[in-house]
C-alpha positions as CSV (number, residue, x, y, z in Angstrom):
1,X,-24.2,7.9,14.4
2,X,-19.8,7.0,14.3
3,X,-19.7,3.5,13.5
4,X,-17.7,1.2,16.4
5,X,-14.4,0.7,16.0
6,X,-14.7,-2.4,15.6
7,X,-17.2,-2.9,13.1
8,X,-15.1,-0.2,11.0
9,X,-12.2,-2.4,11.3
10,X,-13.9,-5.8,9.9
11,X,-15.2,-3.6,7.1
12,X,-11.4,-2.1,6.1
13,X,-9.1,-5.1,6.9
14,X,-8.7,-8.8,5.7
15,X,-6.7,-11.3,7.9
16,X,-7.6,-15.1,6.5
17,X,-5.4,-16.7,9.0
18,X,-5.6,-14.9,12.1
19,X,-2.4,-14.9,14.0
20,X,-3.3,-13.1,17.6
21,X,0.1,-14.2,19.2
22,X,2.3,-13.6,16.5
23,X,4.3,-11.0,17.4
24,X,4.7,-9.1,14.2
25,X,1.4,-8.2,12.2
26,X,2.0,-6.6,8.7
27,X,-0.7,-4.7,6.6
28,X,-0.2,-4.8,3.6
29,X,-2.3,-1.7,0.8
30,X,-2.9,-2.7,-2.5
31,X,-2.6,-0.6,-5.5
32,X,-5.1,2.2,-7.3
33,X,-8.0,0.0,-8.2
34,X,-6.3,-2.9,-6.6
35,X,-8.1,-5.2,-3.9
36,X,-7.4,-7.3,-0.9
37,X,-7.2,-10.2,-2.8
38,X,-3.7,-8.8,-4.6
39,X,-2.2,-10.5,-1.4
40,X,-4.2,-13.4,-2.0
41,X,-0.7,-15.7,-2.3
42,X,1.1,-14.1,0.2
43,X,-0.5,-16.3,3.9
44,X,0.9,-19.4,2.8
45,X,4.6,-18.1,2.3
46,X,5.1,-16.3,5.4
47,X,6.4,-17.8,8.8
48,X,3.8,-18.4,11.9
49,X,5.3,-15.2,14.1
50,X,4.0,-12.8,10.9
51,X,-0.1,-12.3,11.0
52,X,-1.0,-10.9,7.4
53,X,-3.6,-8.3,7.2
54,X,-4.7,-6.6,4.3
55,X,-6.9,-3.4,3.7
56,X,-9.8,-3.8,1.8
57,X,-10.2,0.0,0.3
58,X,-14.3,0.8,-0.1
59,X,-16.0,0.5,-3.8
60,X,-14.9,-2.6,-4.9
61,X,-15.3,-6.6,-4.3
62,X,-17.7,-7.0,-1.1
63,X,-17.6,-2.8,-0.7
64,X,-18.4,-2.6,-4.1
65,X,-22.0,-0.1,-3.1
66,X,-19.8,2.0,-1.1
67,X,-19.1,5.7,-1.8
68,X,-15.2,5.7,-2.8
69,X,-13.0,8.0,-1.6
70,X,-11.2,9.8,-3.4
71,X,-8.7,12.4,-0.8
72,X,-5.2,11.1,0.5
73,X,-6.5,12.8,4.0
74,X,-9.6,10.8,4.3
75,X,-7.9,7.6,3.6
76,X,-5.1,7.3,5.4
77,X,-7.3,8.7,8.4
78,X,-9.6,6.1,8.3
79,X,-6.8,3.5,7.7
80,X,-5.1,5.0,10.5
81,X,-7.7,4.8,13.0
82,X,-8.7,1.0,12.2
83,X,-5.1,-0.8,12.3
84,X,-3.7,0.3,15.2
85,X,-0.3,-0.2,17.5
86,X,-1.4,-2.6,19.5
87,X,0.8,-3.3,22.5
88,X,3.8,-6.1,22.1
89,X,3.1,-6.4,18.5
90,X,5.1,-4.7,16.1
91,X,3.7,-2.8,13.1
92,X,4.5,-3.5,10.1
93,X,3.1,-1.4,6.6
94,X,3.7,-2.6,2.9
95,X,2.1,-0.8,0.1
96,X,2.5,-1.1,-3.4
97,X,1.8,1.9,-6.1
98,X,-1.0,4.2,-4.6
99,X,-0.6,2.0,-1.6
100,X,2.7,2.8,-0.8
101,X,2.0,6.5,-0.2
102,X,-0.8,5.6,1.6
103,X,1.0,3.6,3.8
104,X,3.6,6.7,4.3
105,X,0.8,8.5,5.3
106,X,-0.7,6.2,7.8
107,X,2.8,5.8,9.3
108,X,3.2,9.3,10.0
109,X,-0.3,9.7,11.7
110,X,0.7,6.7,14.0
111,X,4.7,8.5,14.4
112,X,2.4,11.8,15.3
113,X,0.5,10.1,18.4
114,X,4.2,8.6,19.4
115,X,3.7,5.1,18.0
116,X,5.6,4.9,14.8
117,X,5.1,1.3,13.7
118,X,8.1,-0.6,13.3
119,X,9.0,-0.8,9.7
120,X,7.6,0.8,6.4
121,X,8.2,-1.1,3.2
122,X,7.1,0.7,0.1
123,X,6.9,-0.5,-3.6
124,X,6.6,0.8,-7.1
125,X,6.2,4.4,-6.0
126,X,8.2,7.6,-5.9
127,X,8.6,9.5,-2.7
128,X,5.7,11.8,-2.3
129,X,7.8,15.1,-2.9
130,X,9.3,13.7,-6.0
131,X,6.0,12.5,-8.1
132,X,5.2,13.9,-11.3
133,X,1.8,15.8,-11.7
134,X,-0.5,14.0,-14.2
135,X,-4.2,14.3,-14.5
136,X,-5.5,10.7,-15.7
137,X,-8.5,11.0,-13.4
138,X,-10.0,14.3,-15.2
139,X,-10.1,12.4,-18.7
140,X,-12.9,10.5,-20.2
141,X,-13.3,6.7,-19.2
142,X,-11.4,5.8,-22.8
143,X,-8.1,7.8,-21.2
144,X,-8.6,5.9,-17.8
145,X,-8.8,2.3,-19.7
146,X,-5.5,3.4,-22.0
147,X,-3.7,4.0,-18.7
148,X,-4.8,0.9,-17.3
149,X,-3.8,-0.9,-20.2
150,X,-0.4,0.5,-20.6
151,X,0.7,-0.4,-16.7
152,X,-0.7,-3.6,-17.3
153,X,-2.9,-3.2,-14.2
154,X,-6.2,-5.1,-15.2
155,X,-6.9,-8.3,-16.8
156,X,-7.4,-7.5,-20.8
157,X,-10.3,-9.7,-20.4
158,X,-12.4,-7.6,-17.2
159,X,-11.4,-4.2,-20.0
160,X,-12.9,-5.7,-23.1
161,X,-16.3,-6.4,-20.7
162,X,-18.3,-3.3,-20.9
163,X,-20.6,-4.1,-17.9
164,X,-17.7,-5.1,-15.5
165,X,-15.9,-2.4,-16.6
166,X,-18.7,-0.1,-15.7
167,X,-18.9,-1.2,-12.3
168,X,-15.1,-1.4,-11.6
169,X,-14.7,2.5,-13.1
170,X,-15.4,4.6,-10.1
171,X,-13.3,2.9,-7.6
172,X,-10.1,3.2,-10.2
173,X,-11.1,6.7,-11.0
174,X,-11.6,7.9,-7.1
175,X,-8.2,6.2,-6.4
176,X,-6.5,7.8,-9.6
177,X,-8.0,11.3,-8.4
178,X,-6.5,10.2,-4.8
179,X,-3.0,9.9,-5.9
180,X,-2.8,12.5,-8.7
181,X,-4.0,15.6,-5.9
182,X,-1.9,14.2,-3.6
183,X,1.6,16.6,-3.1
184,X,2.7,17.1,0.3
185,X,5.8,20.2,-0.5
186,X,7.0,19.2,2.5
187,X,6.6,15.2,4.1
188,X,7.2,14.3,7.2
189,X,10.8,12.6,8.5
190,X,8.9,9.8,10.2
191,X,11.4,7.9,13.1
192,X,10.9,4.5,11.4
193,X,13.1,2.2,8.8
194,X,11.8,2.8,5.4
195,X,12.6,-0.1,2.8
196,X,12.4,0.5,-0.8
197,X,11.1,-2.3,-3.5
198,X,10.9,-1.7,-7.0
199,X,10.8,-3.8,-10.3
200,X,14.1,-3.2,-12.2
201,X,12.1,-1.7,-15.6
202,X,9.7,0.3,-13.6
203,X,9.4,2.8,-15.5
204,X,7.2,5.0,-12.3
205,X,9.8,4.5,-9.5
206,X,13.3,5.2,-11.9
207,X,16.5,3.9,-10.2
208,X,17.8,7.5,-9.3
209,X,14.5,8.2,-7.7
210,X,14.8,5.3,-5.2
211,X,16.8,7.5,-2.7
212,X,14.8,10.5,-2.0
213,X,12.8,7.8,0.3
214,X,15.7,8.5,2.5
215,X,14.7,11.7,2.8
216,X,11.5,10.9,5.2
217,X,13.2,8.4,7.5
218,X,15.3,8.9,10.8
219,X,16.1,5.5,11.0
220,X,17.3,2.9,8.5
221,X,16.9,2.8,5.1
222,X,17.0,-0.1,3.1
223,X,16.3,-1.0,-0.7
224,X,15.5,-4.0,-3.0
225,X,15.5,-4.3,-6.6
226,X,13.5,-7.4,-8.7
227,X,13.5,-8.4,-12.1
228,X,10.2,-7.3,-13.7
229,X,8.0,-4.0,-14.1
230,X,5.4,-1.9,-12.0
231,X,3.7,-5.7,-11.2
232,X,6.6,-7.7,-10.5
233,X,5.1,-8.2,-7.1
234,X,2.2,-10.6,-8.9
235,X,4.1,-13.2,-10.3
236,X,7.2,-12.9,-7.2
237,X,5.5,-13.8,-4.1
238,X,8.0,-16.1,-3.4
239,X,11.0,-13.7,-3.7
240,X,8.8,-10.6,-2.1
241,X,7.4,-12.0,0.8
242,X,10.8,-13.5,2.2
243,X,12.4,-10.4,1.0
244,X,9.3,-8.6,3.5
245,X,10.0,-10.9,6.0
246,X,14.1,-10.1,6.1
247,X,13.4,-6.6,6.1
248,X,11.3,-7.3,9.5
249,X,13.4,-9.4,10.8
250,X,16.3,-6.6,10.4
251,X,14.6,-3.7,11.6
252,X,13.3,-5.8,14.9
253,X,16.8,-6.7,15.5
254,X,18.0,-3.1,14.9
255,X,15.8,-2.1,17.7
256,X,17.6,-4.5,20.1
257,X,20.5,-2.6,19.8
């Protein structure tokens, strides 16, 4: 039996402070092995005409019993078909990492039907057609905790518990094998503003890589750089999320002209 719409949506998406008349709602898509709560300080610090919604990918936190998935396809379908367009609000995606391709990916199934959302913002990731193969996800669980160690990505503390560690495993390996088998030769030119964050020593999104992002935009394309690495997002809410917000604000008016 399909589940409802609707259920599917309360399972996939987050929103702590609903906002049904605000006229902009962004979703924002957290990183490999990354959570809903990696917004968690973002509500506060964003103005009352912005409704925050985050995707909550399955096999971890409250999903933590449910079968990860581990193909770009599957994903972004899924995310697709639960955050919808909806009518006189504007569409705004943010991913960071893994989350920033997926986010790509949802914005060109939502371009496809002839509802491109209104702005893309993506962070600490290359373009899809310019990402480097590597194969983290085919090595043994000591290769998977190295890599997570050297990007920083998980508390030292949740890596040096063994039982934790066990159950948090899966989910990062399904989203490592996600992104790693993920290479589109050919992305889609999607006909909405694409904004580019990155930390300034990110070492996985390079400063000369920034621009091939312009490549898969018929619209506007913006950038924004932040002092920090692949994280910088976690300890700059205050700078990102006005930074998001500006970027919003731009493209909205851009589409009054």
């Amino acid at each position: 039996m399909t589940t409802p719409l609707a259920d599917r949506s309360t399972r996939w998406t987050r929103s702590h402070r609903p906002k049904p008349a605000a006229p902009v709602r962004l979703v924002c898509l957290p990183h490999a092995g990354g959570a809903a709560s990696a917004y968690r300080d973002w509500d506060p610090l964003l103005p009352d005409d912005v409704e925050l919604t985050v995707v909550q990918y399955p096999g971890r936190q409250e999903r933590i019993h449910e079968p990860c998935i581990d193909s770009m396809e599957a994903m972004a379908d899924e995310i697709a078909a639960v955050v919808r367009p909806q009518a006189g609000r504007d569409l705004v995606l943010f991913g960071h990492s893994m989350g920033a391709a997926v986010a790509y990916e949802v914005a060109v199934r939502h371009a496809a039907e002839g509802h491109p959302p209104r702005q893309l913002i993506v962070s600490g990731r290359m373009a899809p057609h310019r990402q480097v193969s590597r194969d983290v996800h085919v090595g043994g669980n000591e290769a998977l905790v190295a890599e997570l160690r050297r990007m920083s990505a998980t508390d030292p503390a949740v890596l040096a518990d063994p039982e934790l560690l066990a159950l948090l495993l899966p989910a990062i390996r399904a989203d490592y094998a996600l992104i790693e088998r993920y290479r589109p030769e050919a992305p889609a030119r999607i006909p909405t503003p694409i904004t580019v964050f990155r930390g300034r020593t990110d070492e996985s999104l390079p400063a000369h890589e920034v621009d091939a992002w312009r490549e898969l935009t018929a619209r506007d394309f913006g950038q924004q750089v932040f002092e920090g690495g692949h994280f910088y997002l976690q300890v700059l809410a205050h700078l990102v999320v006005p930074a998001v917000v500006r970027a919003v604000r731009a493209a909205r008016e851009g589409s009054d002209t």
